[in-house]
PDBQT receptor file of N, H, CA, C and O in Angstrom, charges set to zero:
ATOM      1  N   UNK A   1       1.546  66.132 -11.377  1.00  0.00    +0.000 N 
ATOM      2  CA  UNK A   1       1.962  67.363 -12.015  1.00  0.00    +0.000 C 
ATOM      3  C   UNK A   1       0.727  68.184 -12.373  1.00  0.00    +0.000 C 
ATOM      4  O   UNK A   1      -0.353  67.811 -12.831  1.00  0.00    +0.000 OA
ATOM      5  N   UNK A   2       1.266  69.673 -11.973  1.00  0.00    +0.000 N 
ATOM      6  H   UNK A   2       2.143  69.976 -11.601  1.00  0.00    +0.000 HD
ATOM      7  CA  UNK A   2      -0.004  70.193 -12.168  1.00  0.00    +0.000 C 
ATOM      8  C   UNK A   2      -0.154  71.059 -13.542  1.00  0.00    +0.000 C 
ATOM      9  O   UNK A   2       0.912  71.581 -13.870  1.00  0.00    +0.000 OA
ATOM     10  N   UNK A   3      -1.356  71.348 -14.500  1.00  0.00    +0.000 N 
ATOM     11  H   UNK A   3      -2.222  70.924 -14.233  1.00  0.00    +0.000 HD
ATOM     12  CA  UNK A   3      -1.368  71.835 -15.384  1.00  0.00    +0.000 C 
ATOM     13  C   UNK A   3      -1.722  73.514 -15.077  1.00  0.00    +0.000 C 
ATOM     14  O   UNK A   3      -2.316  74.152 -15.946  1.00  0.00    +0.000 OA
ATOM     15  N   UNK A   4      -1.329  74.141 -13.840  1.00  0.00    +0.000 N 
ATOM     16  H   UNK A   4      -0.846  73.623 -13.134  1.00  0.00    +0.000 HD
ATOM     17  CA  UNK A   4      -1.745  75.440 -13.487  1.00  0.00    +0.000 C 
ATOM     18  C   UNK A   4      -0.593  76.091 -13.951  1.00  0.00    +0.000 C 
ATOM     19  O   UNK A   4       0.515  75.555 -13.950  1.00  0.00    +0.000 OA
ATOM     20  N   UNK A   5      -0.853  77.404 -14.408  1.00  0.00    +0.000 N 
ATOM     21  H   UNK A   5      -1.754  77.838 -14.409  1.00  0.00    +0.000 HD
ATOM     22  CA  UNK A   5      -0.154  78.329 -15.055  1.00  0.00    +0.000 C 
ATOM     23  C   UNK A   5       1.300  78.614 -14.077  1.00  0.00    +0.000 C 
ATOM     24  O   UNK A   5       1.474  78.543 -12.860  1.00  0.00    +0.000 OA
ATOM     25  N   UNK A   6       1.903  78.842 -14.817  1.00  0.00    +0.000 N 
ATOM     26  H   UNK A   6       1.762  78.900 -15.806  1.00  0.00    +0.000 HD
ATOM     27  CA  UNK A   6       3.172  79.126 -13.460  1.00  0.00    +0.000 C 
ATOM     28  C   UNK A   6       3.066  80.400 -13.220  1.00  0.00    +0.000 C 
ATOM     29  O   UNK A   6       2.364  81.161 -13.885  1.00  0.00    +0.000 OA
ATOM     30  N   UNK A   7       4.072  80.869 -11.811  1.00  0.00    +0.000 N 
ATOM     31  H   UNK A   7       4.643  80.251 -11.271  1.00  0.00    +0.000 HD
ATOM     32  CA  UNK A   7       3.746  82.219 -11.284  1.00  0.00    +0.000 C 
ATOM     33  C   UNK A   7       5.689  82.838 -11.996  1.00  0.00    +0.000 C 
ATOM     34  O   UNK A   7       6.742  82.310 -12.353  1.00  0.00    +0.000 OA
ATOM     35  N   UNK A   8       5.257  83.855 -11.875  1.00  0.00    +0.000 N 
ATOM     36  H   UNK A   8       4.402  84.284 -11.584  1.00  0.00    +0.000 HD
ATOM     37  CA  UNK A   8       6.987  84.517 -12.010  1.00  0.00    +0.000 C 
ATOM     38  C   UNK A   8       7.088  85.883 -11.149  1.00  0.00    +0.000 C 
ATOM     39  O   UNK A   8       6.193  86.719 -11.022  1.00  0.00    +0.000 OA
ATOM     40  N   UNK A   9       8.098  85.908 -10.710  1.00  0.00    +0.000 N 
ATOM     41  H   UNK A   9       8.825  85.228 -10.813  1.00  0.00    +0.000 HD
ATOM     42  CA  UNK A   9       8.877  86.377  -9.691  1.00  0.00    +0.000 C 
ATOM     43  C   UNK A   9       9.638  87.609 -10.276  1.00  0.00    +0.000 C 
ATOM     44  O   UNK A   9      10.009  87.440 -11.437  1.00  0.00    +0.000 OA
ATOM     45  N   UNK A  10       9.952  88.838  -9.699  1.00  0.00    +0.000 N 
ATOM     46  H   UNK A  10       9.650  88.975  -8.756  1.00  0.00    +0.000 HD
ATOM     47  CA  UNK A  10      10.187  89.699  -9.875  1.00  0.00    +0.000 C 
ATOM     48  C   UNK A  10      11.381  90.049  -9.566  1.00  0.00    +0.000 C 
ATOM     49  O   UNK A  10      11.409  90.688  -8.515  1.00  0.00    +0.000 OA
ATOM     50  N   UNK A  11      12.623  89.853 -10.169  1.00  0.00    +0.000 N 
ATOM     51  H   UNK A  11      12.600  89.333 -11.023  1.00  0.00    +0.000 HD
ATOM     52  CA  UNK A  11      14.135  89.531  -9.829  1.00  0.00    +0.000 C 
ATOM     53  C   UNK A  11      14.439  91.270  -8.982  1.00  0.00    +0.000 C 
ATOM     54  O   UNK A  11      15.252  91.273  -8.058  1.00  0.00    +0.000 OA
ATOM     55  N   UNK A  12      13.987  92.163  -9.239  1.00  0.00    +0.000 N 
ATOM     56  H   UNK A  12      13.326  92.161  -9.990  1.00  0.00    +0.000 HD
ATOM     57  CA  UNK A  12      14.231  93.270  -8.702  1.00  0.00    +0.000 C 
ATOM     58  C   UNK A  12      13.496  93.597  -6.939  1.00  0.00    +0.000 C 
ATOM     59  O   UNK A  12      13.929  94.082  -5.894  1.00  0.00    +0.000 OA
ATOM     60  N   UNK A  13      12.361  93.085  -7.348  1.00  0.00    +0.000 N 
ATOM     61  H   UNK A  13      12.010  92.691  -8.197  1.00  0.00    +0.000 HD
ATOM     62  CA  UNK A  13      11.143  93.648  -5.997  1.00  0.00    +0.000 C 
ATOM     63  C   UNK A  13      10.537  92.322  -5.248  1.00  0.00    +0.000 C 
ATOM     64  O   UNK A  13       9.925  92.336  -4.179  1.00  0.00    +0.000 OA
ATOM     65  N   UNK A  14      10.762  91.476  -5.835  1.00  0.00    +0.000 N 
ATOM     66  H   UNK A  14      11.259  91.465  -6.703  1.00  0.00    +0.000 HD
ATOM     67  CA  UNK A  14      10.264  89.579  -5.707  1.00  0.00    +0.000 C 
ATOM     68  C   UNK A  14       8.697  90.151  -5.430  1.00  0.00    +0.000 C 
ATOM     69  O   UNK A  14       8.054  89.707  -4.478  1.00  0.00    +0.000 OA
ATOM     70  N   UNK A  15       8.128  91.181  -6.349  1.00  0.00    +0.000 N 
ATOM     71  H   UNK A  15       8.650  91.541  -7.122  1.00  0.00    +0.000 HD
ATOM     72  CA  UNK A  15       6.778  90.754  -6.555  1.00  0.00    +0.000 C 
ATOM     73  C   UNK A  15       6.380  89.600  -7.531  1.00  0.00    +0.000 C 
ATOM     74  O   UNK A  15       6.935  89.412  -8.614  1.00  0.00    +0.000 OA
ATOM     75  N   UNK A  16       5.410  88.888  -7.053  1.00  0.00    +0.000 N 
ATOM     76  H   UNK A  16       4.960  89.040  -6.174  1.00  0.00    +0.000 HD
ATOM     77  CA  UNK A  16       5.047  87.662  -7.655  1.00  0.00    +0.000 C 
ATOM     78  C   UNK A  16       3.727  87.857  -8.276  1.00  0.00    +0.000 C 
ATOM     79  O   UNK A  16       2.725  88.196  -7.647  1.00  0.00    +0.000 OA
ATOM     80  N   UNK A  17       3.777  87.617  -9.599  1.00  0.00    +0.000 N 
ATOM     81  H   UNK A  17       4.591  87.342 -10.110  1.00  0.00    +0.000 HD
ATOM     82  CA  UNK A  17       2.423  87.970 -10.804  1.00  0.00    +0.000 C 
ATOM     83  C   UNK A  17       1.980  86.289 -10.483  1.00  0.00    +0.000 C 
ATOM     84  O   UNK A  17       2.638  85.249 -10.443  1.00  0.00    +0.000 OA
ATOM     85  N   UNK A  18       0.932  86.522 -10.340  1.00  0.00    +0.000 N 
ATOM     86  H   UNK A  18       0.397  87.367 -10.373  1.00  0.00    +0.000 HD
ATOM     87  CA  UNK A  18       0.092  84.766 -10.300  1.00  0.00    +0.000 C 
ATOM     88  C   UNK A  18      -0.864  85.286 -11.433  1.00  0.00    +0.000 C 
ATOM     89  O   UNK A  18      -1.283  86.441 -11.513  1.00  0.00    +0.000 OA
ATOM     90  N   UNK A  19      -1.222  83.977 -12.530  1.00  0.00    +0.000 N 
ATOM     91  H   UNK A  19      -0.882  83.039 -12.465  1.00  0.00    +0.000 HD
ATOM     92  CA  UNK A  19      -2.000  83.917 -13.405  1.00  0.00    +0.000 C 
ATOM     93  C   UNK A  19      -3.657  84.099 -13.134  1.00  0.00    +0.000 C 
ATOM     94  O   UNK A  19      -4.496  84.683 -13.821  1.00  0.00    +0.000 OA
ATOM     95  N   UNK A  20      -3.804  83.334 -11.800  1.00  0.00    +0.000 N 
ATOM     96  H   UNK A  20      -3.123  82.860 -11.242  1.00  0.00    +0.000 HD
ATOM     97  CA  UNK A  20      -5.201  83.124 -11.419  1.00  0.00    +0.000 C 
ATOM     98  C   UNK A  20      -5.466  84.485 -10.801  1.00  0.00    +0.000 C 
ATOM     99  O   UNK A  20      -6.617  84.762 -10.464  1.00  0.00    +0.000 OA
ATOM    100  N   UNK A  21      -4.529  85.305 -10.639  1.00  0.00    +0.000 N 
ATOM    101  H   UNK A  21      -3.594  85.080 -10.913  1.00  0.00    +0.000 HD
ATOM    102  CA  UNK A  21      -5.007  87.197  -9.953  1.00  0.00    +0.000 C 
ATOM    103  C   UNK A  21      -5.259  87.849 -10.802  1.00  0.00    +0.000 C 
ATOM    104  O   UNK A  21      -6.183  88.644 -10.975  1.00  0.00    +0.000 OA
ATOM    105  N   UNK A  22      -4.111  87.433 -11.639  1.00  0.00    +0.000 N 
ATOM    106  H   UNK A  22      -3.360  86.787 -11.498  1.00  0.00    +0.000 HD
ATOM    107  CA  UNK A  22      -4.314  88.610 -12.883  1.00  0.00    +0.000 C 
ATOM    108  C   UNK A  22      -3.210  90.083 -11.955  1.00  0.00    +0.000 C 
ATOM    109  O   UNK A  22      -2.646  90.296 -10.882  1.00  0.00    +0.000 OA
ATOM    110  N   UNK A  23      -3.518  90.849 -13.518  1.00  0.00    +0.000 N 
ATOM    111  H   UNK A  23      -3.977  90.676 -14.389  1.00  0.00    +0.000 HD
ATOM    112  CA  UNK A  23      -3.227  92.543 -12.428  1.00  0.00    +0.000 C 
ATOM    113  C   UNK A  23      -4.171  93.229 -12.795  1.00  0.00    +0.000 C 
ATOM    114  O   UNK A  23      -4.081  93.825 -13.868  1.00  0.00    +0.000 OA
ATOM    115  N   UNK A  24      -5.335  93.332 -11.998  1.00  0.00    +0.000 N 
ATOM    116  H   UNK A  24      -5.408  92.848 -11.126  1.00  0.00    +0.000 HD
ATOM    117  CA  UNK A  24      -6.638  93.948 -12.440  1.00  0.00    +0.000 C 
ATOM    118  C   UNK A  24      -6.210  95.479 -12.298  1.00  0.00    +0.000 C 
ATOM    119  O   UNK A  24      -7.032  96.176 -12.894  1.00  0.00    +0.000 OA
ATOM    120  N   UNK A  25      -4.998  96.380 -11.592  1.00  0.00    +0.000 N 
ATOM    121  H   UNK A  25      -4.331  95.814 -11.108  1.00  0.00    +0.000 HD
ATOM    122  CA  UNK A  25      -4.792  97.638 -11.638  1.00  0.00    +0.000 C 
ATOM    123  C   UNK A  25      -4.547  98.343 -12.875  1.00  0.00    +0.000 C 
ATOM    124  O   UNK A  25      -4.724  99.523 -13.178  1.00  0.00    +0.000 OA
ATOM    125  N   UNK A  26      -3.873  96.855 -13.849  1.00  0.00    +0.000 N 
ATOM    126  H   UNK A  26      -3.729  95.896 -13.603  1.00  0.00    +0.000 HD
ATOM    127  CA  UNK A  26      -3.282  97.110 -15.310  1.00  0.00    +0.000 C 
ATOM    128  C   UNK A  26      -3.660  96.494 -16.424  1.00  0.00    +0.000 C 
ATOM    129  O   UNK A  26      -2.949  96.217 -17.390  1.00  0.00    +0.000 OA
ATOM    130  N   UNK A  27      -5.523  96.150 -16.177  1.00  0.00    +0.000 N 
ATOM    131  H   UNK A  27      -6.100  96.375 -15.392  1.00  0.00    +0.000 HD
ATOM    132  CA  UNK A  27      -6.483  95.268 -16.721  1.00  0.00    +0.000 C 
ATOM    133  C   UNK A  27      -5.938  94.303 -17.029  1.00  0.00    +0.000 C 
ATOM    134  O   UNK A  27      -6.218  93.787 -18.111  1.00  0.00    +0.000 OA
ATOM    135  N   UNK A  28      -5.126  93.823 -16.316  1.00  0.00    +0.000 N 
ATOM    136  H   UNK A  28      -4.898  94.242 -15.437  1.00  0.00    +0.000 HD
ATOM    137  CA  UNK A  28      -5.061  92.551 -16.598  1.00  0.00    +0.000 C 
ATOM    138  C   UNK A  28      -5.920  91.234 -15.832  1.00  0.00    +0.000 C 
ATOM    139  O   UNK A  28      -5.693  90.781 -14.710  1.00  0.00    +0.000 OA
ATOM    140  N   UNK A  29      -7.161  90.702 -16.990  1.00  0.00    +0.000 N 
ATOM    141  H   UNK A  29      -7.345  91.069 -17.901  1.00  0.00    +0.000 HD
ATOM    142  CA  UNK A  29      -7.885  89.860 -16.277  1.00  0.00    +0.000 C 
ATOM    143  C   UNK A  29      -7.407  88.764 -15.310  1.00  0.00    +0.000 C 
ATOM    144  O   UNK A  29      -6.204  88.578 -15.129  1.00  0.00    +0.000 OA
ATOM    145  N   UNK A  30      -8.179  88.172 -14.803  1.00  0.00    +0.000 N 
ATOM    146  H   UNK A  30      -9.156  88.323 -14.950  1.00  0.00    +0.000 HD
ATOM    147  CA  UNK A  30      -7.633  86.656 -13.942  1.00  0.00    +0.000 C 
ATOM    148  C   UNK A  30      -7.682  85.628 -14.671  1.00  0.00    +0.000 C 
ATOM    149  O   UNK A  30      -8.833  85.441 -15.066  1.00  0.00    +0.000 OA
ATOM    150  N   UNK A  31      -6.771  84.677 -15.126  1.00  0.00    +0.000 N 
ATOM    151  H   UNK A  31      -5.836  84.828 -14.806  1.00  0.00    +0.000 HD
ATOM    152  CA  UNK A  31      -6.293  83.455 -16.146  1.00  0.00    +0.000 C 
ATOM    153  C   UNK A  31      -5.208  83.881 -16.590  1.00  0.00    +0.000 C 
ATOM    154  O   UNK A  31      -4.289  83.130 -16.262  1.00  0.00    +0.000 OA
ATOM    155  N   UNK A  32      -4.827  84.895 -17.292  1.00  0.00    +0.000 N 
ATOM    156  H   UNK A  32      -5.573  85.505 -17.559  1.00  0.00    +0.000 HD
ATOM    157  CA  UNK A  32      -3.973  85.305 -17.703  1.00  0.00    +0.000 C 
ATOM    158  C   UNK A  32      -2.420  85.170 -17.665  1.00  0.00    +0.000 C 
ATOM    159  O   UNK A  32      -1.697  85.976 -17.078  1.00  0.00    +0.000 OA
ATOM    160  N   UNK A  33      -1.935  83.978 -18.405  1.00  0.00    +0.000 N 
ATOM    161  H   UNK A  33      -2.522  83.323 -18.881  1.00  0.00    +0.000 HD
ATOM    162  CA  UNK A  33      -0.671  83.249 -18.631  1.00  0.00    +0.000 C 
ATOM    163  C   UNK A  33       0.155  84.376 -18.418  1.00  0.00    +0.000 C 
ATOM    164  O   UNK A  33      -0.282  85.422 -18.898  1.00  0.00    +0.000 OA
ATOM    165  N   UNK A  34       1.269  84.436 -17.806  1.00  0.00    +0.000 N 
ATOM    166  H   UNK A  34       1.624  83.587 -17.416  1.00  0.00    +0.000 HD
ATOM    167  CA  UNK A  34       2.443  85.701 -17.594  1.00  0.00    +0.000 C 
ATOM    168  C   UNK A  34       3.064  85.543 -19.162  1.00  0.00    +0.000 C 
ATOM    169  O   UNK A  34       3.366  86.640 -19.631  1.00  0.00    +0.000 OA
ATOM    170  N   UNK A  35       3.238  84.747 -19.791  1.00  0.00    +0.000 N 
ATOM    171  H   UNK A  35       2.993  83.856 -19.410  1.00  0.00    +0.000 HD
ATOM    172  CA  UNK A  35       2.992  84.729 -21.392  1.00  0.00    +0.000 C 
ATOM    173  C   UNK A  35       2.616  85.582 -22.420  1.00  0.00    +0.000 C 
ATOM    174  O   UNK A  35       3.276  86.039 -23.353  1.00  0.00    +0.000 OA
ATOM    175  N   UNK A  36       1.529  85.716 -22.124  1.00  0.00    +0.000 N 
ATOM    176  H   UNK A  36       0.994  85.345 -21.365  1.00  0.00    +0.000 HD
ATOM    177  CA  UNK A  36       0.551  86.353 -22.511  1.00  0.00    +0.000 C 
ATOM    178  C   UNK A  36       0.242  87.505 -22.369  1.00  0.00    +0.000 C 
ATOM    179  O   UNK A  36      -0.678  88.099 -22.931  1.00  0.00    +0.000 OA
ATOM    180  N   UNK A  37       1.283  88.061 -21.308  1.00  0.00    +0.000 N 
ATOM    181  H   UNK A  37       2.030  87.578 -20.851  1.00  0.00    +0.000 HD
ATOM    182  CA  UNK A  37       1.250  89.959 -20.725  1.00  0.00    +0.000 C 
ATOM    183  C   UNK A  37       1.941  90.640 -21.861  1.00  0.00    +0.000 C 
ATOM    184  O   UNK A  37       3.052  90.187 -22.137  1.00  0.00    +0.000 OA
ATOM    185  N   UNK A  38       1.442  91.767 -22.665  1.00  0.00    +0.000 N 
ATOM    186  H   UNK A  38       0.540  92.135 -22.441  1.00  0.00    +0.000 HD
ATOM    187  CA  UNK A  38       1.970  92.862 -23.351  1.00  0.00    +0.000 C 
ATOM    188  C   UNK A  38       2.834  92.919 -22.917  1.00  0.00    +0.000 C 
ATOM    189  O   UNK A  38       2.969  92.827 -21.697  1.00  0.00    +0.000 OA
ATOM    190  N   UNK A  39       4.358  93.199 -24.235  1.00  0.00    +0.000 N 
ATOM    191  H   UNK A  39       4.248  93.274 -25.226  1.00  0.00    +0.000 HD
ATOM    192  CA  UNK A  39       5.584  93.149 -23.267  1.00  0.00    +0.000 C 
ATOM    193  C   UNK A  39       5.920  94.848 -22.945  1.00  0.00    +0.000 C 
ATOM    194  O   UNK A  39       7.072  95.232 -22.745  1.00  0.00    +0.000 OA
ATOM    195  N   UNK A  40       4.701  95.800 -22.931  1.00  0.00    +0.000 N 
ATOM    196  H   UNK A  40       3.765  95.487 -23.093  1.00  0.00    +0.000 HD
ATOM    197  CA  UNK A  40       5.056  97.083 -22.466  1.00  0.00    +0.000 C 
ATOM    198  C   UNK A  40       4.189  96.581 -20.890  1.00  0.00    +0.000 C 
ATOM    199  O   UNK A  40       3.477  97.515 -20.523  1.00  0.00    +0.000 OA
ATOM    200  N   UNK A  41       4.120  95.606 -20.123  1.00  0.00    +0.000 N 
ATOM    201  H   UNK A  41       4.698  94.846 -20.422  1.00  0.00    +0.000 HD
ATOM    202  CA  UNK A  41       3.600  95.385 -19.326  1.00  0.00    +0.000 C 
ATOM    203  C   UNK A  41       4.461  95.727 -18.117  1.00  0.00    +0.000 C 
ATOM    204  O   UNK A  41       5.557  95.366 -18.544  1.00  0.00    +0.000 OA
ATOM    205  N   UNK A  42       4.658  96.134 -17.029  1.00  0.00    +0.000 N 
ATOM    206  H   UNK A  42       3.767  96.428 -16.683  1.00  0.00    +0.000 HD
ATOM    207  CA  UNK A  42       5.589  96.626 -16.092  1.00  0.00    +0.000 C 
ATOM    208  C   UNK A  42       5.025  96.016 -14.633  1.00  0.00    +0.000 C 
ATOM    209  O   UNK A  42       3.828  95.734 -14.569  1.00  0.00    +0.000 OA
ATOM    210  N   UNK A  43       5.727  95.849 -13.676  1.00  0.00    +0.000 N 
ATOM    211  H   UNK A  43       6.699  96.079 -13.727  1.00  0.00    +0.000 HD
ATOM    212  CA  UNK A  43       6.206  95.197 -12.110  1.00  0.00    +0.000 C 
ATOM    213  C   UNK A  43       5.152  96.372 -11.691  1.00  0.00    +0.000 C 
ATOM    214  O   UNK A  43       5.557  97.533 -11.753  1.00  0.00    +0.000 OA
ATOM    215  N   UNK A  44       3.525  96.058 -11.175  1.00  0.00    +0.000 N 
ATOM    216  H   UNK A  44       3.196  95.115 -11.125  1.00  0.00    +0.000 HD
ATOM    217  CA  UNK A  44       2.719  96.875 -10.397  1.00  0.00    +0.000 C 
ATOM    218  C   UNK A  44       3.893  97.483  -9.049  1.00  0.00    +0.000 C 
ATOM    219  O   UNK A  44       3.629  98.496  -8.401  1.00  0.00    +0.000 OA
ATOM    220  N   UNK A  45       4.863  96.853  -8.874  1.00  0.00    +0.000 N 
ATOM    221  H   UNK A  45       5.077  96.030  -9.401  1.00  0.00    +0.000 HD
ATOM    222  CA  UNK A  45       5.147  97.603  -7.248  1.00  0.00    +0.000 C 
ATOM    223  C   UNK A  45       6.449  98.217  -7.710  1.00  0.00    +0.000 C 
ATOM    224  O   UNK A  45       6.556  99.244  -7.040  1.00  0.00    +0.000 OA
ATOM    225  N   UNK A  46       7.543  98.108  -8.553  1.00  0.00    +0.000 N 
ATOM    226  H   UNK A  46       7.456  97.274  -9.097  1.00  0.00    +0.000 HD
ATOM    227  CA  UNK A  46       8.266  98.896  -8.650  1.00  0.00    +0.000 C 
ATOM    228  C   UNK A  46       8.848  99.126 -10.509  1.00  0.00    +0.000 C 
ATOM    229  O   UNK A  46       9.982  99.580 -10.663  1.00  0.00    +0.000 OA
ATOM    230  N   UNK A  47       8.174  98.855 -11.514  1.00  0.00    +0.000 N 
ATOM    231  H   UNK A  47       7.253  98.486 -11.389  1.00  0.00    +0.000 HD
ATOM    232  CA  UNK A  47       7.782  99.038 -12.616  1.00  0.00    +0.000 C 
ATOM    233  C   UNK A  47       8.958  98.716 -13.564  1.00  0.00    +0.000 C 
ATOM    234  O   UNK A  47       9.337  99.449 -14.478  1.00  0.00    +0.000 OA
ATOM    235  N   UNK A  48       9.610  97.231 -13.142  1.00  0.00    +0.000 N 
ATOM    236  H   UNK A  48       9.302  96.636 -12.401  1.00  0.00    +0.000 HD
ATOM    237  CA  UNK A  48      10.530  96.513 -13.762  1.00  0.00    +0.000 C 
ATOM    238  C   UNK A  48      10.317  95.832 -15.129  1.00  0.00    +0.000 C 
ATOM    239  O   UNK A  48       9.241  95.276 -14.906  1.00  0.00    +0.000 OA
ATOM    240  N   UNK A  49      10.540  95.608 -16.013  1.00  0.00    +0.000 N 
ATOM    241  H   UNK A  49      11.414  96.059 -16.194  1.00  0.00    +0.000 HD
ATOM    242  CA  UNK A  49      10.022  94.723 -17.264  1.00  0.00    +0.000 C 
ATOM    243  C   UNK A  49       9.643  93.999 -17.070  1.00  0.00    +0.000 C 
ATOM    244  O   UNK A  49       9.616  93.577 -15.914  1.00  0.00    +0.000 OA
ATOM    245  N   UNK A  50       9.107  93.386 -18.073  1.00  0.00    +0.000 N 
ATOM    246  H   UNK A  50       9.129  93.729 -19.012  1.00  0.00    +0.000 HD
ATOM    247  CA  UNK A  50       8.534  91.718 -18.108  1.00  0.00    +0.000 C 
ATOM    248  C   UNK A  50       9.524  90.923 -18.166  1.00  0.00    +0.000 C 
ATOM    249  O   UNK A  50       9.577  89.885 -17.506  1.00  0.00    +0.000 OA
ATOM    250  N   UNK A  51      10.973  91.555 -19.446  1.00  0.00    +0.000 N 
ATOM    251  H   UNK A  51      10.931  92.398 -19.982  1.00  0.00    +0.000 HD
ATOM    252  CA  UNK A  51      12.044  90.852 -18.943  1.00  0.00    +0.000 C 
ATOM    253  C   UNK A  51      12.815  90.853 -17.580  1.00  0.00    +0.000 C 
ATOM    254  O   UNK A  51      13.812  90.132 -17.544  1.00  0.00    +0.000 OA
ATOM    255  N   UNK A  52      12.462  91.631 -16.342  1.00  0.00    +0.000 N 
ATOM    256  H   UNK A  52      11.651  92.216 -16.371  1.00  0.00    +0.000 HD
ATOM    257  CA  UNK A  52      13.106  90.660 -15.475  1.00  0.00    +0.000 C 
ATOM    258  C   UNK A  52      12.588  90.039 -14.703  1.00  0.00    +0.000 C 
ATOM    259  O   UNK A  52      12.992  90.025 -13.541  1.00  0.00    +0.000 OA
ATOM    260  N   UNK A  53      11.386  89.235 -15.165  1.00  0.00    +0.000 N 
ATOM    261  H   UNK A  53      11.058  89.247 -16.109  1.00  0.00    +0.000 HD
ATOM    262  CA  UNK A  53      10.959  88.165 -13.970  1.00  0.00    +0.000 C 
ATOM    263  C   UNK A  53      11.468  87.419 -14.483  1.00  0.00    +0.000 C 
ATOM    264  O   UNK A  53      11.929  87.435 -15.624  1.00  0.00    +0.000 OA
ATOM    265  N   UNK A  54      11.470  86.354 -13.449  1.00  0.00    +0.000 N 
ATOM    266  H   UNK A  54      11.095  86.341 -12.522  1.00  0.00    +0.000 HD
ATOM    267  CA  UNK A  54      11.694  84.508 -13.627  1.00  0.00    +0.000 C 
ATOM    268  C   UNK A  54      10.769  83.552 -13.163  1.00  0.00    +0.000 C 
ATOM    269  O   UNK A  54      10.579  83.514 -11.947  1.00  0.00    +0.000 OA
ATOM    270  N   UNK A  55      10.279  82.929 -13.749  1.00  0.00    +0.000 N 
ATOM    271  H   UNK A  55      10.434  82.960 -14.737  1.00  0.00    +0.000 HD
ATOM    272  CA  UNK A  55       9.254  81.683 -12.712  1.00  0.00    +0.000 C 
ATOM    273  C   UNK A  55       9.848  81.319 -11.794  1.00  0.00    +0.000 C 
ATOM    274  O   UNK A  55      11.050  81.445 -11.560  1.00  0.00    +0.000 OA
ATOM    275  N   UNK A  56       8.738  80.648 -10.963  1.00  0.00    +0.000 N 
ATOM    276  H   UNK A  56       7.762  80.546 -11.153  1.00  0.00    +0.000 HD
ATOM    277  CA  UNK A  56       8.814  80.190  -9.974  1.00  0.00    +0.000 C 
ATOM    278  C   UNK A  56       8.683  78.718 -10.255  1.00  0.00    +0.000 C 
ATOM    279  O   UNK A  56       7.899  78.224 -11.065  1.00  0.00    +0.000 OA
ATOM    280  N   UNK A  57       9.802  77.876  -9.263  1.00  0.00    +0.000 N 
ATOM    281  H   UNK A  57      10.440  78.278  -8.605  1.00  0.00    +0.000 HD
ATOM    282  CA  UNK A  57       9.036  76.275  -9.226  1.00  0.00    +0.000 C 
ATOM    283  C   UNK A  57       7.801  76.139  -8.152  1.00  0.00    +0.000 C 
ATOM    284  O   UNK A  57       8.145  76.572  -7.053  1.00  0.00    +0.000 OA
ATOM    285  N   UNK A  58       6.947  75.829  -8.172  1.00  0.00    +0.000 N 
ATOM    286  H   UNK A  58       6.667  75.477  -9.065  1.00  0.00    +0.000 HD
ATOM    287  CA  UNK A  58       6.014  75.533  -7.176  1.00  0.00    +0.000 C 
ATOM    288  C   UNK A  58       6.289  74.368  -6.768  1.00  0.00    +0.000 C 
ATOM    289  O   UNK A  58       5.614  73.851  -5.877  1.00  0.00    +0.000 OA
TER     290      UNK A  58
């Protein structure tokens, strides 16, 4: 089992936020737990909430 951050999925656009990318367009550094995103934080590709992603199982 791995202790890497999980990714979440974008129920509208299935863009996928990975922790280790970050969203450097929306300073968001690289580490950065999807947790941890401001919840005025929005879907870089079609500008959905934070509430509608879902993780991913890896």
């Amino acid at each position: 089992m791995s202790n890497k951050p999980k990714r979440y999925r974008c129920t509208i656009c299935e863009h996928v936020y990975d922790p280790a990318e970050g969203d450097p367009l929306s300073g968001i550094k690289p580490g950065t737990p999807f947790e941890a995103l401001p919840d005025s934080w929005v879907c870089p590709d079609c500008g959905a909430m934070k509430a509608d992603f879902e993780p991913i199982d890896d």
